[in-house]
C-alpha positions in Angstrom: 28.3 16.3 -8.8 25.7 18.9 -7.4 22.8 17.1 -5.5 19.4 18.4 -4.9 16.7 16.6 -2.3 12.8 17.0 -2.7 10.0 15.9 -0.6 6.8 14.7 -2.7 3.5 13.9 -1.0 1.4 13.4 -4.2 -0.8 10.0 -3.9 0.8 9.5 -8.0 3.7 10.7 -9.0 4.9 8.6 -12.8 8.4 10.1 -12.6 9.0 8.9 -9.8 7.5 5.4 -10.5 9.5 5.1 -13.4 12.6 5.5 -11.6 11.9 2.9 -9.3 11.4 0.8 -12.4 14.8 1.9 -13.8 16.2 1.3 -10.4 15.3 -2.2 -10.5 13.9 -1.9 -7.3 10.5 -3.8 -6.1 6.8 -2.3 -7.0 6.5 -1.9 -3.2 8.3 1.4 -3.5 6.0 2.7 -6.6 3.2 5.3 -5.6 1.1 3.1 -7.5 1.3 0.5 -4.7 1.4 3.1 -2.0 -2.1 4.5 -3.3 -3.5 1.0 -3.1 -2.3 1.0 0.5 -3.9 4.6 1.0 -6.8 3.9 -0.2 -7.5 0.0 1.5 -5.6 0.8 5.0 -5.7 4.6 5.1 -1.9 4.5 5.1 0.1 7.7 4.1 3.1 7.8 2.5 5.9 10.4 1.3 9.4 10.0 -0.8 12.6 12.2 -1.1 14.5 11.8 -4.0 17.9 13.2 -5.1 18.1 14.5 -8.2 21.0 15.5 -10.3 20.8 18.0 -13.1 17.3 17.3 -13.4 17.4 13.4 -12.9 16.0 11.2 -10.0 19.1 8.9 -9.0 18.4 8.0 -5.6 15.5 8.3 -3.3 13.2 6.4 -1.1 9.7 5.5 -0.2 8.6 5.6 3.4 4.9 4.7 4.4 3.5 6.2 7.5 2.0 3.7 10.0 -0.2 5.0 12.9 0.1 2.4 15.6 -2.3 2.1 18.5 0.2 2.0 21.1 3.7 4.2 20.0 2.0 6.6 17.3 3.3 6.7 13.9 6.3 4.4 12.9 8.1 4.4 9.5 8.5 1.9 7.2 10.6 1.2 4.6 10.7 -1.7 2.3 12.8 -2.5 -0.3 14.6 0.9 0.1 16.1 3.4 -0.8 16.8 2.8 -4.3 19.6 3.9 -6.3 20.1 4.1 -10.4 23.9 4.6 -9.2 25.7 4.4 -6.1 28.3 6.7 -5.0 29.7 6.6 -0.8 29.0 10.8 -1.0 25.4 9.5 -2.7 24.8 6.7 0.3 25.9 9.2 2.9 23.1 11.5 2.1 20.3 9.0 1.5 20.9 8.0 4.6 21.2 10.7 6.7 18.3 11.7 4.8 16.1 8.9 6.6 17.5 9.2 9.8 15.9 13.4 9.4 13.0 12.2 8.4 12.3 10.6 12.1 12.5 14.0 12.8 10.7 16.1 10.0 7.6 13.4 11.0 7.7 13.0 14.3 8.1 9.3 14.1 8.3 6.9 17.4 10.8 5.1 15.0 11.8 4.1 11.5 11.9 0.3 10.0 14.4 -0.1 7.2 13.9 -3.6 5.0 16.8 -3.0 2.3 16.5 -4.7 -0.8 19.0 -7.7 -0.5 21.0 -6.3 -3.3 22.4 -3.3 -0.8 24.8 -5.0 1.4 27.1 -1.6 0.7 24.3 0.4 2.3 24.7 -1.6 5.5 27.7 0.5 6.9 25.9 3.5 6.3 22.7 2.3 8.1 24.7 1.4 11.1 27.1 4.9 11.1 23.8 6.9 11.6 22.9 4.5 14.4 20.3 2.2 12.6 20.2 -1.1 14.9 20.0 -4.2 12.7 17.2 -6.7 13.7 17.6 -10.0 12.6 15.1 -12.2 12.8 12.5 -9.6 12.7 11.9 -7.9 15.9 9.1 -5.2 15.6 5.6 -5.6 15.6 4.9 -7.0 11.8 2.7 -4.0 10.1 0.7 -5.7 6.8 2.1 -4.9 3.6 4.3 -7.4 2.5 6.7 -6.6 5.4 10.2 -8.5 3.3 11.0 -12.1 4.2 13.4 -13.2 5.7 14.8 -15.4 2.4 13.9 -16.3 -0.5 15.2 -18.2 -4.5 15.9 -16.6 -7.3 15.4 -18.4 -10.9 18.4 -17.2 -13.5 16.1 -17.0 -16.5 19.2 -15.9 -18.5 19.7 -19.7 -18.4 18.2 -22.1 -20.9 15.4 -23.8 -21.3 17.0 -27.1 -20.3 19.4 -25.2 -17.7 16.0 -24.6 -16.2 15.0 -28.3 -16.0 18.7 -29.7 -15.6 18.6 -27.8 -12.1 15.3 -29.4 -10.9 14.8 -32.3 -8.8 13.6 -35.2 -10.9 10.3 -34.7 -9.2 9.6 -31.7 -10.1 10.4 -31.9 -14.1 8.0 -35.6 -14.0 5.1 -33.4 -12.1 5.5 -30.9 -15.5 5.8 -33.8 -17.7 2.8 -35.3 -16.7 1.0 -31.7 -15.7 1.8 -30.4 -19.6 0.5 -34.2 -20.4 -3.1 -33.9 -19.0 -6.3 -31.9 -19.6 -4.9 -28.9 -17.3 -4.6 -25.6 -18.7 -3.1 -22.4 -17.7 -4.7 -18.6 -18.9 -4.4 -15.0 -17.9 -6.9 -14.0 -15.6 -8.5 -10.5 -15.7 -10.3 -8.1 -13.0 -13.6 -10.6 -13.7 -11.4 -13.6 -12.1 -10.6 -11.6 -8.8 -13.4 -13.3 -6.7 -12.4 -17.1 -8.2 -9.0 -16.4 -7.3 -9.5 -14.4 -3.8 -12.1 -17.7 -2.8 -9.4 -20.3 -3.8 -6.9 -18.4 -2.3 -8.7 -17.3 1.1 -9.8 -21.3 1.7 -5.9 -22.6 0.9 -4.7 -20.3 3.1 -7.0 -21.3 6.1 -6.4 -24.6 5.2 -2.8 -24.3 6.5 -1.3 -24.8 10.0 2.3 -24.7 11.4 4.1 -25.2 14.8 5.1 -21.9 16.4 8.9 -23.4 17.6 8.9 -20.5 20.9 5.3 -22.0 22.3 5.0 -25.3 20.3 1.8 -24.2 19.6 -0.1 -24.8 16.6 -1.4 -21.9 14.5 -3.2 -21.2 11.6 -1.5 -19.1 8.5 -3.5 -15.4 8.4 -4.0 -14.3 4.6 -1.7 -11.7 3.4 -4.5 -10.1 1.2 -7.2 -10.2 4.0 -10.4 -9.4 1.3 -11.7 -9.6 -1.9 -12.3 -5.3 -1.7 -8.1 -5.4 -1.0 -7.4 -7.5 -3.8 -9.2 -5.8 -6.5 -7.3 -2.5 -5.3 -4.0 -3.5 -5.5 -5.3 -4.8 -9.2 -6.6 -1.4 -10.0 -3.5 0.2 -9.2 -1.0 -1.8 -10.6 -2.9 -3.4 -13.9 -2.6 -0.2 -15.3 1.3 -0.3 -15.7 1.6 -3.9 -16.3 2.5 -4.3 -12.2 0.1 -7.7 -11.6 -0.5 -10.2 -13.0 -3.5 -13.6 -12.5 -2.4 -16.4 -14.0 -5.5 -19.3 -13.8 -5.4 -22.7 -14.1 -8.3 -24.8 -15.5 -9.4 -28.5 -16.3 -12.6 -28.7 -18.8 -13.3 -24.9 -17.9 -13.6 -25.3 -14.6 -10.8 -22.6 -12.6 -9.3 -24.9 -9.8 -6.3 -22.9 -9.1 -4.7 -19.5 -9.1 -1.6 -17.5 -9.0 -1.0 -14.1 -8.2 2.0 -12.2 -9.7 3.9 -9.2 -9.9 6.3 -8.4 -12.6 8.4 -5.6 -12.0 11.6 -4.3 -13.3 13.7 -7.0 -14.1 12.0 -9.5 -11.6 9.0 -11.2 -11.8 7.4 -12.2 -8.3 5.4 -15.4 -7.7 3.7 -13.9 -4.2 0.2 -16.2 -3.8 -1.5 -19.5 -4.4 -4.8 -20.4 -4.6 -6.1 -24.4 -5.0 -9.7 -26.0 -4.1 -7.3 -29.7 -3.8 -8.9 -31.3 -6.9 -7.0 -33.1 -10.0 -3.7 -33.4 -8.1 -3.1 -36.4 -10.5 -2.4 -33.5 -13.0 0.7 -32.1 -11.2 -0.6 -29.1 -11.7 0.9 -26.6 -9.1 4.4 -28.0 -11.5 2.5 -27.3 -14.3 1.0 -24.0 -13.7 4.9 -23.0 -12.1 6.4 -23.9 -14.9 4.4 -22.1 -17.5 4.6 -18.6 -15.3 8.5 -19.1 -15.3 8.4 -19.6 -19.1 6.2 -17.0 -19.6 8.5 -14.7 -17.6 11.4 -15.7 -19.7 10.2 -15.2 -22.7 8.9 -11.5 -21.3 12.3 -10.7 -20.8 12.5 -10.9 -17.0 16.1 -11.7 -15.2 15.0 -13.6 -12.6 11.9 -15.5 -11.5 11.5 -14.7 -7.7 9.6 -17.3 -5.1 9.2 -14.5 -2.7 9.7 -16.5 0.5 11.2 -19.5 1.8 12.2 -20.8 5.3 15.9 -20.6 5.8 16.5 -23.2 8.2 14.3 -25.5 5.6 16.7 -24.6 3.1 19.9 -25.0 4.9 18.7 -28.8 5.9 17.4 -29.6 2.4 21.4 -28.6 1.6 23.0 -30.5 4.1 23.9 -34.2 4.0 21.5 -34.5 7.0 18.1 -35.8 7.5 15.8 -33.0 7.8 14.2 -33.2 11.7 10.7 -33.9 12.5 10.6 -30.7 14.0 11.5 -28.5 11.3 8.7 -30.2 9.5 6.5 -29.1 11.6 7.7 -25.2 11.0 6.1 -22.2 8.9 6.2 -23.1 5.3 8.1 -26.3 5.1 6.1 -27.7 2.3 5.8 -24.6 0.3 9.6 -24.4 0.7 10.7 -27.9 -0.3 8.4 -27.4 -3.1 10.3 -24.5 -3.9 13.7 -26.0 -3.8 12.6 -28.4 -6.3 13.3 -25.9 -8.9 16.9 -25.0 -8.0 18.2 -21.6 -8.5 20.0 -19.9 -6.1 19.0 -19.0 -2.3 18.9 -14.8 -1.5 19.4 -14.2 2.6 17.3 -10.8 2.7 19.2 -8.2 5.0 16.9 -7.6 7.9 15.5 -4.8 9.7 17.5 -1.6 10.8 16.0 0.5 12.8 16.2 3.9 14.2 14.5 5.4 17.7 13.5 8.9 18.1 14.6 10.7 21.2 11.0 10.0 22.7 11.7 6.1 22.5 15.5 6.3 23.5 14.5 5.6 27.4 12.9 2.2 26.2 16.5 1.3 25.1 18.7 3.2 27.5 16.9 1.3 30.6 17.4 -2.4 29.1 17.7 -3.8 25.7 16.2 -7.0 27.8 13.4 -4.9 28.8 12.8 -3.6 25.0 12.8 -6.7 23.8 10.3 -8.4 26.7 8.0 -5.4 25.4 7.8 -6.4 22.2 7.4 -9.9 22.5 4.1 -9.0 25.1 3.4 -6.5 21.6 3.8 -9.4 19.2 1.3 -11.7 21.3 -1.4 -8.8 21.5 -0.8 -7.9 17.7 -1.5 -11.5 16.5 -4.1 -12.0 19.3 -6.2 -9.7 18.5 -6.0 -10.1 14.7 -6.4 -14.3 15.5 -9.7 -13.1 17.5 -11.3 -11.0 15.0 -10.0 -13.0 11.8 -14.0 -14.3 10.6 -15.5 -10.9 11.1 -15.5 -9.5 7.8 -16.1 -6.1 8.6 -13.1 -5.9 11.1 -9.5 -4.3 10.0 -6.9 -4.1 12.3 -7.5 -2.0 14.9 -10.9 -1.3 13.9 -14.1 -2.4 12.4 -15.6 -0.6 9.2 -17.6 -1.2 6.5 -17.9 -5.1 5.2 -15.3 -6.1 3.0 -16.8 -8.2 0.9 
């Protein structure tokens, strides 16, 4: 099998898009998605694909981040992707992204596989990728992968569906399928509903850092309306995103965003202004998206994040501790666990230094490490700081984004 690398810088590129699509890989990698980045954060990105005879059948996506204090950094998420996999095909996908450091003159490169490449994980490490688990470097926006998550088998039944819930959760659809509440698809008109219910849950939200025992508010993945209707004019297009709203005598009290992509579709964010919970209806509106999703012919109905150590207590024959309670997302993720399906451990972050960053390791991987933990704090401080100026992106202020 002859192969044949290209580069491709173009902001839209279909054939490439659709391979990503066939690759069953995550609309992160499309250059639909990186235009919306491009366009909202001034983010570039390039790809390489292989191609054989003519065909993409392996390739990646890596977007270029300029950071304030190292320069530009790589990033790859959910990649590289691979309509077959072959060791000689691995081998040169990954030696590939180690050039690229290189070819861009990158401080370093961020790998997030998907969590269906565990084969690629030798490879990663042969060319001197460092795997990072937790998450170590500074966390650039742009749906940076979790650490876990649960997948829904919508191959399964209707009833397998509900036979793997907890009881609670299939009496909060009874009763939400039972009362006034309705669920519709939401077009580009609904953005600003949506973005305000959204925008006000998040803030709503507060957790207990467990390394300063601090409490902190959640920051909003999609930090403005302007963002949001980007990423919908990119992706609505192809099919990529999808509102669904729910509604009680016309009135919209709650939303969810979606993606649907391949043969996955992602439930990523939730909206609520707190009224009618009588109704049930974040079971409700859950349970028509994952029937809605079934019947659309997706796989699997992905929750997009959960908290592991959550998880692994729910599972054990062991009261869950007041502490953990306290954590990032422990309601969203017993909610989430209500549902059943099965729980997906994410791989990580691998990541590979230029030669201008190798003294940072070679002096202490102690002394890395303290530096990026002092990074971490001024990256969230400064974000925390600025967080009700509307005009103010990371790293600096522009035009209002409202």
């Amino acid at each position: 099998m002859e192969f044949e690398i290209e580069y491709c810088h173009e902001k839209l590129n279909p054939q490439w898009d659709d391979f990503v699509n066939q690759a069953n890989a995550e609309v992160i990698q499309t250059t639909a998605w990186a235009n919306y980045e491009y366009e909202y954060m001034g983010r570039h990105a390039v790809r390489f694909y292989v191609k054989n005879e003519g065909t993409i059948i392996a390739g990646c996506q890596i977007s270029i981040v300029t950071d304030k204090l190292l320069g530009d950094v790589g990033l790859v998420r959910s990649g590289p992707c691979f309509i077959t996999k072959t060791p000689e095909l691995m081998i040169l996908v990954v030696s590939e992204l180690k050039k690229s450091i290189q070819i861009f003159n990158l401080a370093y490169l961020m790998v997030y596989p998907d969590y269906k490449e565990h084969d690629l994980i030798p490879f990663l490490e042969r060319e001197k990728f460092v795997a990072r688990f937790p998450f170590f470097h500074p966390p650039y926006r742009g749906n940076v992968k979790t650490i876990g998550t649960l997948f829904l088998d919508l191959s399964l039944s209707t009833e397998g569906l509900l036979n793997q819930m907890h009881n609670m959760r299939r009496r909060g659809i009874k009763k939400g399928l039972n009362s006034p509440f309705q669920v519709k698809h939401g077009g580009r008109d609904d953005l600003k509903v949506f973005f305000d219910l959204y925008h006000s849950t998040v803030r709503k939200n507060k957790f207990t850092d467990p390394n300063t025992n601090k409490t902190t508010d959640w920051y909003p993945e999609i930090e403005s309306y302007r963002e949001l209707c980007q990423i919908w004019d990119n992706l609505f297009p192809y099919g990529w995103v999808k509102l669904f709203l729910g509604t009680v005598d016309d009135e919209v009290i709650c939303g969810a965003l979606t993606f649907p992509f391949g043969k996955i579709f992602r439930y990523t964010q939730w909206g609520w202004n707190g009224k009618y919970d009588k109704y049930h209806i974040s079971d409700a509106i859950q349970w028509e998206m994952i029937q809605w999703a079934k019947s659309n012919g997706y796989q699997y109905y992905d929750f997009c994040e959960i908290n592991l150590k959550v998880a692994e207590a729910y599972h054990s024959s062991e009261p869950i501790p007041e502490a953990l309670k306290a954590t990032r997302f422990y309601g969203p993720t017993m909610f989430k666990l209500h549902f059943g399906g099965i729980i997906i451990k994410n791989l990580g972050e691998y990541v590979c230094y230029s030669n201008k960053m190798k003294y940072l390791i070679d002096t202490s991987v102690n002394d890395l490490e303290q530096l990026f933990d002092k990074y971490w704090d001024f990256f969230w401080a400064e974000k925390n700081f600025f967080r009700d100026r509307q005009e103010y992106k990371f790293g600096h202020f522009s035009n209002p984004l409202v």
